[in-house]
N, C-alpha and C positions, 0 to 999 in steps of 0.2 A: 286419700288420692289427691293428687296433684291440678289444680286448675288447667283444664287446656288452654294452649296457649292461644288469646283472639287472631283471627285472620287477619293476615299481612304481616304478622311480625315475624323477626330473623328466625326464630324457632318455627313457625306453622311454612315459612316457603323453603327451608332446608328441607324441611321430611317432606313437600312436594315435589322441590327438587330430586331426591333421592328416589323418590319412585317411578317419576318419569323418565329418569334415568336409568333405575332396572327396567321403565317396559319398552326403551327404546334405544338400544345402544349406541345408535348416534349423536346421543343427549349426552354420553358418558365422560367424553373429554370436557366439557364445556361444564360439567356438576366437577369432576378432580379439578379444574382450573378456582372453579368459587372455593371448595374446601381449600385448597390450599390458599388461596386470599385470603379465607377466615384464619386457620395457625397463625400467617405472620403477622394477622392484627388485633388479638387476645380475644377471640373469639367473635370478633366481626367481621366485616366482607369490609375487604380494603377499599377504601375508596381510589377513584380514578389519579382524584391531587395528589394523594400519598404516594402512590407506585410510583407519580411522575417525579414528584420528591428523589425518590429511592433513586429512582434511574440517575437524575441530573445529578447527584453528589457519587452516587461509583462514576460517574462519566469523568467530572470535575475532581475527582480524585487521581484517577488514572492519566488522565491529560498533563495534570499538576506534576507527576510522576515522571512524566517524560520532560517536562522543564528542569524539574531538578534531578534528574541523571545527566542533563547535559550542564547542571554549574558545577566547574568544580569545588569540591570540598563539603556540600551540602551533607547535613548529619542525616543518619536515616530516622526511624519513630522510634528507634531504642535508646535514644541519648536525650530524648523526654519525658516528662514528668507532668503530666495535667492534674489542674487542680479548679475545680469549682468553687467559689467562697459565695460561700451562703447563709442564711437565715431564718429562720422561718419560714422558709420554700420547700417543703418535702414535696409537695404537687409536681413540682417542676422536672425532678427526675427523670420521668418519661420523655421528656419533648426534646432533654438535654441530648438523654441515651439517642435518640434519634438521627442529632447532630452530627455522632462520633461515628454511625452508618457501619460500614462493615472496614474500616479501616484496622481494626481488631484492638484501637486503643479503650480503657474504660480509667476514665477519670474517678481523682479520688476527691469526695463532697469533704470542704473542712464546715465546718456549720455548728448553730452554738449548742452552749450548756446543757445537755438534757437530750439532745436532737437526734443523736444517732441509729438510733433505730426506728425511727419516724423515716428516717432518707432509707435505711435499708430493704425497709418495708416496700418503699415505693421504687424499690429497684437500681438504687446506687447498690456500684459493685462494691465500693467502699466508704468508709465514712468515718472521720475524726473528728472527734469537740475542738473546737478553736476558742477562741476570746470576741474581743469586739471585733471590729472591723481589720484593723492593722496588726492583733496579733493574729489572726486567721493569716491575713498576706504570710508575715514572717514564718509563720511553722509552715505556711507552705514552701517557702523559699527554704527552710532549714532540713523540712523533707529531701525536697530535691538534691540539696547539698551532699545528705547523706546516701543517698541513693548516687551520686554522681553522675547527674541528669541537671540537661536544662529544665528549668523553673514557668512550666507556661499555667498563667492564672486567667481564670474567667469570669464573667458575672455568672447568675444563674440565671437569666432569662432572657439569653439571646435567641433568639432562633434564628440567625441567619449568618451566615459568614461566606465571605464573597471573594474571588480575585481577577479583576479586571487586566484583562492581557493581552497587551499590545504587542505587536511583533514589531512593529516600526519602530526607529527612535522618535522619541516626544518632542514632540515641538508646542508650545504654549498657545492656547487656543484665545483669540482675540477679545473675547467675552464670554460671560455663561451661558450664552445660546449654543456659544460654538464649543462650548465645554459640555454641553448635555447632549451635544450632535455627536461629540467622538466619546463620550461616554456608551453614548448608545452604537457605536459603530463596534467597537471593539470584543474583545471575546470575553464572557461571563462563564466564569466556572465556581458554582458553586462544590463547596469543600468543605470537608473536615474540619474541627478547628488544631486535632493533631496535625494534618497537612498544611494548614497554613504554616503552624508555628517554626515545622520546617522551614518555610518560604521566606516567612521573618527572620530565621535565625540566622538566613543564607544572608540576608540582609545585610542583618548587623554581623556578620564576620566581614562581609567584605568593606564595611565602613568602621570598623576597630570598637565597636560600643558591646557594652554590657548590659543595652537594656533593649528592648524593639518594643515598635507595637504598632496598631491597625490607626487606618484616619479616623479622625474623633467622630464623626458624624457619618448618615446614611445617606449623604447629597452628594452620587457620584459626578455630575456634572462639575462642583465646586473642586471634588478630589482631581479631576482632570488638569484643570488649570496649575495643579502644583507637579512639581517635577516626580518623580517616581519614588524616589527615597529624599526626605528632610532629616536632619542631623542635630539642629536645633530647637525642633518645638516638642509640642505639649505631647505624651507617651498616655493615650487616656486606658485609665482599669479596666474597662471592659474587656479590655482580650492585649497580655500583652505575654512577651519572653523576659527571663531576668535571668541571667547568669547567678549563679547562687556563690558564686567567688567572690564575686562584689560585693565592696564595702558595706552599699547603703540597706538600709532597712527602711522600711515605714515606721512613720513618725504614730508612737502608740498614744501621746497625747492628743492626736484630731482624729475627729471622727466621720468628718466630712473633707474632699477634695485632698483626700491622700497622696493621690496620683499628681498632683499637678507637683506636689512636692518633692515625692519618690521623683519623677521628673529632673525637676530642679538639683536634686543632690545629685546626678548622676552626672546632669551637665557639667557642675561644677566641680565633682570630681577626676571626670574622665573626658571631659570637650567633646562628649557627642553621645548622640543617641541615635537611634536609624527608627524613623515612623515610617511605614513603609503607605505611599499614600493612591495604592490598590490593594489594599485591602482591607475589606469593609464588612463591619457585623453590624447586626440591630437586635437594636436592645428595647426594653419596656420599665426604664426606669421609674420613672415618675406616674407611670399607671398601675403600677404592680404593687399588688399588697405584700408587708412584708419589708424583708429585706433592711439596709439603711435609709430606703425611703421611708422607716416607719419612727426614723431621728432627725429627718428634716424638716427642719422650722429655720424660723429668721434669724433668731438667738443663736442657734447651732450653725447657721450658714457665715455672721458675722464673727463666730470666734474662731471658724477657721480659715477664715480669710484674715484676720489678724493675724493667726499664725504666720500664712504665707509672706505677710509683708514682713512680718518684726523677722521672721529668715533670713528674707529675699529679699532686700530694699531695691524698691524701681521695679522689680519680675513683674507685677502682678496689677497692673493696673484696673480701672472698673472698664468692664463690658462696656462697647458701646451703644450697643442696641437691648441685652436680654433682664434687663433690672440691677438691681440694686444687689443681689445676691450672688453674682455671676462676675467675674471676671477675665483675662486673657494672658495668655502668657505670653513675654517679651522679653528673651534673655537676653538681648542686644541691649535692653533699658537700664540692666542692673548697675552698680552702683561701684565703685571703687574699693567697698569693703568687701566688695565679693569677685572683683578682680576685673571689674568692668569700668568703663570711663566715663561715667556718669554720677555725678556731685551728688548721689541720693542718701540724707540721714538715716538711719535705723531707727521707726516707729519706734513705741512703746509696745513692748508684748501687752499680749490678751490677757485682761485679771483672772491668775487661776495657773497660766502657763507654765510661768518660770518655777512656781510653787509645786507644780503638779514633775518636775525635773524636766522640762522642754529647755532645748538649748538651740541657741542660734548658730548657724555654720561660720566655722571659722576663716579668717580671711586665707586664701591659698596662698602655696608656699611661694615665697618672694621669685625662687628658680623655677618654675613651673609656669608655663605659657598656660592660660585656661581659653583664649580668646577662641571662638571657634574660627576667626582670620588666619589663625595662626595654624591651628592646627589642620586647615587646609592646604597650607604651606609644605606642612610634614607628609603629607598625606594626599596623594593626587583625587580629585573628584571621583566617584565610582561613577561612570559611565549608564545614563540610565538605561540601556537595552544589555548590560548584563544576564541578568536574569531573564531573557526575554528572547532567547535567539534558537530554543528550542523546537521543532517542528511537530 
Protein backbone atom coordinates (compact mmCIF):
# COMPACT_ATOMS: atom_id res chain seq x y z
CA UNK A 1 0.00 0.00 0.00
CA UNK A 2 0.90 3.33 -0.82
CA UNK A 3 2.10 5.98 1.75
CA UNK A 4 -0.64 8.70 2.21
CA UNK A 5 0.23 11.54 1.11
CA UNK A 6 1.21 14.33 4.40
CA UNK A 7 -1.19 17.32 4.54
CA UNK A 8 -0.88 20.18 2.42
CA UNK A 9 0.71 18.52 -0.36
CA UNK A 10 -0.64 18.99 -4.12
CA UNK A 11 -2.00 15.28 -3.78
CA UNK A 12 -3.76 15.58 -0.21
CA UNK A 13 -5.53 19.34 -1.27
CA UNK A 14 -6.58 17.91 -4.96
CA UNK A 15 -8.72 14.92 -3.29
CA UNK A 16 -10.10 17.93 -0.80
CA UNK A 17 -10.60 19.95 -3.37
CA UNK A 18 -12.49 17.26 -5.26
CA UNK A 19 -14.85 16.55 -2.60
CA UNK A 20 -15.79 19.92 -1.51
CA UNK A 21 -16.51 20.26 -4.73
CA UNK A 22 -19.03 17.17 -5.18
CA UNK A 23 -20.65 18.52 -1.74
CA UNK A 24 -21.07 21.95 -3.00
CA UNK A 25 -21.64 22.65 -6.61
CA UNK A 26 -20.70 26.13 -6.33
CA UNK A 27 -17.16 24.97 -5.59
CA UNK A 28 -17.41 23.24 -9.06
CA UNK A 29 -16.08 25.83 -11.63
CA UNK A 30 -13.39 27.10 -9.28
CA UNK A 31 -12.01 22.88 -8.71
CA UNK A 32 -12.39 22.56 -13.21
CA UNK A 33 -10.43 25.97 -13.38
CA UNK A 34 -7.32 24.36 -10.86
CA UNK A 35 -7.55 20.89 -12.81
CA UNK A 36 -7.15 22.53 -15.76
CA UNK A 37 -4.00 24.79 -14.40
CA UNK A 38 -2.64 21.41 -13.34
CA UNK A 39 -2.81 19.68 -17.40
CA UNK A 40 -1.03 22.77 -18.83
CA UNK A 41 1.77 22.51 -16.04
CA UNK A 42 2.80 18.59 -16.06
CA UNK A 43 0.80 17.95 -13.30
CA UNK A 44 1.09 21.04 -11.08
CA UNK A 45 -1.27 24.11 -10.41
CA UNK A 46 0.05 26.78 -12.58
CA UNK A 47 1.33 29.37 -10.99
CA UNK A 48 -0.01 33.08 -11.24
CA UNK A 49 3.85 34.24 -13.20
CA UNK A 50 3.49 31.55 -15.59
CA UNK A 51 -0.13 32.24 -17.00
CA UNK A 52 0.90 35.84 -16.87
CA UNK A 53 3.90 34.66 -19.11
CA UNK A 54 1.43 32.89 -21.24
CA UNK A 55 -0.81 35.70 -21.69
CA UNK A 56 1.87 38.57 -22.52
CA UNK A 57 3.68 36.31 -25.35
CA UNK A 58 0.07 35.39 -27.23
CA UNK A 59 -0.71 39.21 -26.51
CA UNK A 60 2.99 40.12 -27.99
CA UNK A 61 2.67 37.74 -30.61
CA UNK A 62 -0.72 38.89 -31.96
CA UNK A 63 0.24 42.62 -31.68
CA UNK A 64 3.62 41.79 -33.56
CA UNK A 65 1.10 40.21 -36.26
CA UNK A 66 -0.54 43.23 -37.05
CA UNK A 67 2.79 45.22 -37.49
CA UNK A 68 3.79 42.90 -39.95
CA UNK A 69 0.66 42.57 -42.10
CA UNK A 70 1.06 46.06 -42.52
CA UNK A 71 5.11 45.97 -43.83
CA UNK A 72 5.13 44.97 -47.03
CA UNK A 73 6.75 41.94 -48.19
CA UNK A 74 7.37 40.40 -44.58
CA UNK A 75 7.73 36.43 -44.81
CA UNK A 76 5.26 34.57 -42.98
CA UNK A 77 6.62 31.52 -40.02
CA UNK A 78 6.68 29.02 -43.08
CA UNK A 79 9.92 30.45 -44.74
CA UNK A 80 11.66 29.68 -41.34
CA UNK A 81 13.74 27.21 -40.00
CA UNK A 82 14.65 27.43 -36.12
CA UNK A 83 17.32 26.05 -34.80
CA UNK A 84 18.79 25.89 -31.13
CA UNK A 85 22.73 24.99 -30.95
CA UNK A 86 23.36 23.38 -27.88
CA UNK A 87 25.40 21.28 -25.62
CA UNK A 88 25.21 19.63 -22.78
CA UNK A 89 21.77 21.46 -22.11
CA UNK A 90 19.05 18.68 -22.19
CA UNK A 91 17.42 20.59 -19.05
CA UNK A 92 16.92 23.40 -20.94
CA UNK A 93 14.25 22.04 -23.28
CA UNK A 94 11.48 22.90 -21.28
CA UNK A 95 11.91 26.59 -20.74
CA UNK A 96 13.00 26.93 -24.41
CA UNK A 97 9.51 25.08 -25.66
CA UNK A 98 8.07 27.73 -23.61
CA UNK A 99 9.51 30.53 -25.47
CA UNK A 100 8.07 29.32 -28.94
CA UNK A 101 4.34 29.52 -26.80
CA UNK A 102 1.58 28.68 -28.97
CA UNK A 103 2.92 30.19 -32.10
CA UNK A 104 2.97 26.45 -33.57
CA UNK A 105 6.79 26.71 -34.40
CA UNK A 106 9.03 23.67 -32.64
CA UNK A 107 12.60 24.25 -33.21
CA UNK A 108 15.07 21.81 -34.01
CA UNK A 109 18.09 21.12 -31.05
CA UNK A 110 21.54 20.66 -33.11
CA UNK A 111 23.63 19.43 -29.81
CA UNK A 112 26.57 17.13 -29.55
CA UNK A 113 27.95 13.67 -29.92
CA UNK A 114 25.95 11.13 -28.16
CA UNK A 115 23.12 13.90 -27.01
CA UNK A 116 20.22 13.16 -28.99
CA UNK A 117 17.98 11.40 -27.07
CA UNK A 118 18.88 13.09 -23.84
CA UNK A 119 17.03 16.52 -25.62
CA UNK A 120 14.36 14.21 -26.86
CA UNK A 121 13.67 12.84 -23.71
CA UNK A 122 13.29 16.27 -22.36
CA UNK A 123 10.89 17.20 -24.86
CA UNK A 124 12.77 18.71 -28.04
CA UNK A 125 10.49 17.90 -30.95
CA UNK A 126 13.66 17.44 -32.75
CA UNK A 127 17.24 16.72 -32.38
CA UNK A 128 20.44 16.34 -34.45
CA UNK A 129 24.24 15.62 -33.50
CA UNK A 130 26.26 18.63 -34.65
CA UNK A 131 30.14 19.10 -34.14
CA UNK A 132 31.70 21.76 -32.01
CA UNK A 133 30.47 25.04 -31.90
CA UNK A 134 30.73 26.24 -35.62
CA UNK A 135 30.01 23.04 -37.32
CA UNK A 136 26.44 22.85 -35.25
CA UNK A 137 25.89 26.82 -36.79
CA UNK A 138 26.76 25.41 -40.40
CA UNK A 139 24.49 22.22 -40.54
CA UNK A 140 22.18 24.48 -39.14
CA UNK A 141 22.49 26.89 -41.98
CA UNK A 142 22.90 23.91 -44.44
CA UNK A 143 19.57 22.47 -42.96
CA UNK A 144 17.77 25.32 -43.69
CA UNK A 145 19.36 25.64 -47.09
CA UNK A 146 17.82 22.40 -47.89
CA UNK A 147 14.63 22.85 -46.60
CA UNK A 148 14.50 26.36 -48.53
CA UNK A 149 14.01 28.39 -45.23
CA UNK A 150 15.47 31.15 -43.66
CA UNK A 151 18.21 30.08 -41.12
CA UNK A 152 17.20 31.45 -37.55
CA UNK A 153 19.94 30.18 -34.83
CA UNK A 154 19.57 30.51 -31.06
CA UNK A 155 21.52 30.00 -27.95
CA UNK A 156 19.87 27.70 -25.62
CA UNK A 157 19.27 29.48 -22.57
CA UNK A 158 17.57 32.45 -23.40
CA UNK A 159 14.50 33.04 -21.88
CA UNK A 160 13.49 36.28 -22.87
CA UNK A 161 13.01 37.85 -26.25
CA UNK A 162 11.65 41.35 -26.53
CA UNK A 163 10.47 44.02 -29.16
CA UNK A 164 10.30 47.57 -28.15
CA UNK A 165 7.78 49.52 -30.35
CA UNK A 166 7.71 52.81 -30.92
CA UNK A 167 5.17 54.27 -33.22
CA UNK A 168 6.78 57.70 -33.28
CA UNK A 169 9.77 58.31 -35.37
CA UNK A 170 13.20 58.20 -33.16
CA UNK A 171 14.68 60.98 -32.36
CA UNK A 172 18.00 60.42 -30.30
CA UNK A 173 17.65 60.68 -26.74
CA UNK A 174 20.15 63.21 -24.95
CA UNK A 175 21.71 60.92 -22.42
CA UNK A 176 21.04 57.43 -20.90
CA UNK A 177 18.52 58.89 -18.54
CA UNK A 178 16.75 60.00 -21.33
CA UNK A 179 17.35 56.69 -23.07
CA UNK A 180 15.84 54.49 -20.10
CA UNK A 181 12.81 57.31 -19.95
CA UNK A 182 11.63 56.43 -23.63
CA UNK A 183 12.86 52.93 -23.24
CA UNK A 184 10.47 52.78 -20.48
CA UNK A 185 7.78 54.84 -22.37
CA UNK A 186 7.37 52.83 -25.34
CA UNK A 187 5.43 49.53 -26.13
CA UNK A 188 7.10 46.07 -24.72
CA UNK A 189 5.75 43.06 -26.48
CA UNK A 190 7.13 40.12 -25.46
CA UNK A 191 7.35 37.42 -28.35
CA UNK A 192 8.33 34.41 -29.90
CA UNK A 193 11.59 33.98 -31.17
CA UNK A 194 9.92 32.59 -34.50
CA UNK A 195 8.02 35.96 -34.46
CA UNK A 196 10.84 38.02 -34.01
CA UNK A 197 12.74 36.43 -36.72
CA UNK A 198 10.09 37.54 -38.95
CA UNK A 199 10.64 41.05 -37.63
CA UNK A 200 14.39 40.84 -38.30
CA UNK A 201 14.05 39.47 -41.52
CA UNK A 202 11.60 42.25 -42.48
CA UNK A 203 14.53 44.09 -41.41
CA UNK A 204 17.20 42.90 -43.36
CA UNK A 205 15.06 42.71 -46.75
CA UNK A 206 14.39 46.12 -46.41
CA UNK A 207 18.23 47.02 -45.91
CA UNK A 208 19.61 44.41 -48.68
CA UNK A 209 21.74 42.19 -45.96
CA UNK A 210 22.03 38.56 -45.62
CA UNK A 211 22.43 38.44 -42.03
CA UNK A 212 20.11 40.20 -38.99
CA UNK A 213 20.28 39.92 -35.53
CA UNK A 214 19.01 41.26 -32.09
CA UNK A 215 21.02 44.26 -29.94
CA UNK A 216 23.86 42.55 -28.22
CA UNK A 217 22.92 43.38 -24.80
CA UNK A 218 19.65 43.46 -22.28
CA UNK A 219 20.27 47.57 -21.47
CA UNK A 220 17.35 48.73 -23.26
CA UNK A 221 17.92 52.35 -22.32
CA UNK A 222 21.57 52.01 -24.16
CA UNK A 223 19.53 50.16 -27.30
CA UNK A 224 17.29 53.55 -27.25
CA UNK A 225 20.02 55.80 -28.00
CA UNK A 226 20.88 53.84 -31.29
CA UNK A 227 18.72 54.35 -34.38
CA UNK A 228 16.33 51.47 -34.96
CA UNK A 229 18.14 49.46 -37.56
CA UNK A 230 22.39 49.62 -37.65
CA UNK A 231 24.09 48.10 -40.81
CA UNK A 232 27.41 48.18 -39.65
CA UNK A 233 28.15 46.50 -36.38
CA UNK A 234 28.57 43.46 -34.31
CA UNK A 235 25.28 40.61 -35.36
CA UNK A 236 25.81 38.78 -31.68
CA UNK A 237 24.94 34.48 -31.72
CA UNK A 238 22.45 34.61 -29.48
CA UNK A 239 19.51 34.96 -31.72
CA UNK A 240 20.24 35.83 -35.21
CA UNK A 241 18.66 35.31 -39.13
CA UNK A 242 21.24 34.13 -41.88
CA UNK A 243 20.14 33.69 -45.32
CA UNK A 244 21.50 30.25 -46.00
CA UNK A 245 22.30 31.53 -49.91
CA UNK A 246 25.05 33.33 -48.49
CA UNK A 247 28.40 32.82 -48.92
CA UNK A 248 29.92 32.85 -45.34
CA UNK A 249 30.06 30.02 -43.03
CA UNK A 250 31.55 30.05 -39.49
CA UNK A 251 34.93 29.73 -39.09
CA UNK A 252 35.27 25.80 -37.72
CA UNK A 253 38.86 26.61 -36.56
CA UNK A 254 37.48 29.00 -33.29
CA UNK A 255 35.77 28.19 -30.80
CA UNK A 256 35.15 31.08 -29.14
CA UNK A 257 33.61 34.77 -30.68
CA UNK A 258 32.32 33.07 -33.83
CA UNK A 259 29.95 35.64 -34.38
CA UNK A 260 31.84 38.70 -34.25
CA UNK A 261 33.53 36.94 -37.29
CA UNK A 262 30.50 35.46 -39.13
CA UNK A 263 29.78 39.24 -38.62
CA UNK A 264 32.78 40.48 -40.21
CA UNK A 265 32.67 38.18 -43.29
CA UNK A 266 29.22 39.27 -44.09
CA UNK A 267 30.18 42.98 -43.97
CA UNK A 268 32.88 42.54 -46.00
CA UNK A 269 31.20 40.42 -48.42
CA UNK A 270 27.88 42.11 -48.72
CA UNK A 271 28.38 46.07 -47.04
CA UNK A 272 25.81 45.43 -44.60
CA UNK A 273 24.13 43.61 -42.07
CA UNK A 274 20.80 44.94 -40.36
CA UNK A 275 21.08 44.48 -36.25
CA UNK A 276 17.82 45.44 -35.52
CA UNK A 277 18.42 47.57 -32.17
CA UNK A 278 14.70 46.64 -30.61
CA UNK A 279 15.07 43.67 -30.33
CA UNK A 280 16.15 42.22 -27.26
CA UNK A 281 16.91 38.54 -25.58
CA UNK A 282 18.60 37.51 -22.48
CA UNK A 283 20.56 35.18 -22.20
CA UNK A 284 22.67 33.28 -19.04
CA UNK A 285 25.95 32.84 -20.68
CA UNK A 286 28.57 32.87 -18.27
CA UNK A 287 26.25 31.32 -15.35
CA UNK A 288 25.04 28.52 -17.08
CA UNK A 289 26.69 25.21 -16.75
CA UNK A 290 27.51 23.58 -19.91
CA UNK A 291 27.31 24.78 -23.18
CA UNK A 292 30.77 26.65 -24.69
CA UNK A 293 30.99 28.37 -21.36
CA UNK A 294 32.40 24.97 -20.33
CA UNK A 295 35.65 25.94 -23.15
CA UNK A 296 36.14 29.38 -21.73
CA UNK A 297 39.39 30.15 -20.40
CA UNK A 298 42.01 32.74 -21.20
CA UNK A 299 44.12 30.48 -23.48
CA UNK A 300 40.73 29.85 -25.49
CA UNK A 301 39.65 33.65 -25.19
CA UNK A 302 43.33 34.83 -26.58
CA UNK A 303 43.39 32.41 -29.66
CA UNK A 304 40.40 33.59 -30.93
CA UNK A 305 40.84 36.96 -30.64
CA UNK A 306 43.93 36.27 -32.58
CA UNK A 307 41.93 34.84 -35.12
CA UNK A 308 39.93 37.92 -35.44
CA UNK A 309 42.79 40.35 -35.91
CA UNK A 310 45.13 38.11 -38.14
CA UNK A 311 41.38 38.22 -40.49
CA UNK A 312 40.50 41.52 -39.62
CA UNK A 313 43.36 43.97 -39.26
CA UNK A 314 42.18 47.15 -37.31
CA UNK A 315 38.17 45.36 -36.74
CA UNK A 316 38.79 44.42 -33.49
CA UNK A 317 40.38 46.46 -31.16
CA UNK A 318 40.52 45.74 -27.00
CA UNK A 319 37.46 46.56 -25.02
CA UNK A 320 37.66 49.48 -23.26
CA UNK A 321 36.17 48.92 -20.01
CA UNK A 322 35.40 44.61 -19.96
CA UNK A 323 39.10 43.06 -19.52
CA UNK A 324 41.63 41.70 -21.36
CA UNK A 325 39.45 39.05 -22.90
CA UNK A 326 36.83 41.21 -24.58
CA UNK A 327 36.99 43.27 -27.45
CA UNK A 328 34.72 45.51 -29.83
CA UNK A 329 33.97 45.68 -33.17
CA UNK A 330 34.92 48.76 -35.47
CA UNK A 331 34.49 48.10 -39.25
CA UNK A 332 35.13 51.68 -39.99
CA UNK A 333 38.96 50.85 -38.40
CA UNK A 334 39.77 48.27 -40.82
CA UNK A 335 42.59 48.36 -42.76
CA UNK A 336 43.25 48.63 -46.65
CA UNK A 337 43.70 44.94 -47.03
CA UNK A 338 40.32 44.58 -46.41
CA UNK A 339 39.09 47.48 -48.29
CA UNK A 340 39.02 50.05 -45.63
CA UNK A 341 41.34 53.29 -45.43
CA UNK A 342 43.17 52.55 -42.58
CA UNK A 343 47.30 51.84 -42.80
CA UNK A 344 46.59 48.47 -40.42
CA UNK A 345 49.45 45.55 -41.02
CA UNK A 346 48.00 41.91 -40.81
CA UNK A 347 49.12 40.43 -37.30
CA UNK A 348 50.76 37.14 -37.23
CA UNK A 349 47.97 34.27 -37.05
CA UNK A 350 47.45 32.36 -33.82
CA UNK A 351 50.22 29.24 -33.55
CA UNK A 352 48.04 26.28 -34.52
CA UNK A 353 45.75 28.50 -37.10
CA UNK A 354 47.11 28.50 -40.41
CA UNK A 355 48.18 24.78 -39.70
CA UNK A 356 44.87 23.65 -38.55
CA UNK A 357 43.74 25.28 -42.65
CA UNK A 358 42.26 28.75 -41.18
CA UNK A 359 42.53 31.37 -43.82
CA UNK A 360 42.58 34.96 -43.93
CA UNK A 361 39.90 36.97 -46.05
CA UNK A 362 40.96 37.96 -49.16
CA UNK A 363 41.30 41.59 -50.10
CA UNK A 364 37.90 42.56 -52.06
CA UNK A 365 37.55 42.81 -55.57
CA UNK A 366 39.36 45.88 -56.84
CA UNK A 367 35.41 46.80 -58.82
CA UNK A 368 33.53 46.21 -55.84
CA UNK A 369 32.59 49.26 -53.45
CA UNK A 370 32.71 47.47 -49.78
CA UNK A 371 32.59 50.92 -47.90
CA UNK A 372 29.37 51.04 -46.16
CA UNK A 373 29.62 55.10 -47.33
CA UNK A 374 29.32 53.90 -50.40
CA UNK A 375 26.88 51.58 -50.27
CA UNK A 376 24.56 54.05 -48.64
CA UNK A 377 24.96 55.90 -51.69
CA UNK A 378 23.47 52.90 -53.65
CA UNK A 379 20.95 52.43 -51.39
CA UNK A 380 18.77 55.24 -49.71
CA UNK A 381 18.66 54.98 -45.60
CA UNK A 382 15.52 52.81 -44.62
CA UNK A 383 13.54 55.18 -42.84
CA UNK A 384 13.38 54.14 -39.16
CA UNK A 385 9.49 54.13 -38.56
CA UNK A 386 9.04 51.66 -41.32
CA UNK A 387 8.25 48.82 -39.44
CA UNK A 388 6.54 50.76 -37.12
CA UNK A 389 3.34 52.44 -38.45
CA UNK A 390 1.17 49.54 -37.78
CA UNK A 391 -1.94 50.30 -35.29
Amino acid sequence: MEDPKPAGSAGSSGVLAAAAAEADPRKRTAFEALIAGSKGSDGGIKSAKQAKSETALREGDTRLEVILQATPGAKGLDAFACFVISKGRPDNVPEINKLFGDSGVKPTWIVGPGEVDLYLAKGAAAAIEGGGLCASRNKAIELAGAAGKMCVQMSDDINQVKILHQEEAWAKPADLTAGNALAKSVEHLAVSPAMAARFLEAHMSKAGARLGGAYPTANEGQAMLCDVLSTDLFIVGDFLVVDPTAAPRFDEKMSLKEDYDFTAQHLHQYATVARCNRCMVKATHYTNAGGAVADRNDAREQYNIGVLRYKWPGVFPQHGTRGENEVRMAWGGRGTLLGGSKNVPRPAAPPGYLEAGGLAAAAPPATKKTSILSFFKAQPKVPATDLSKAR
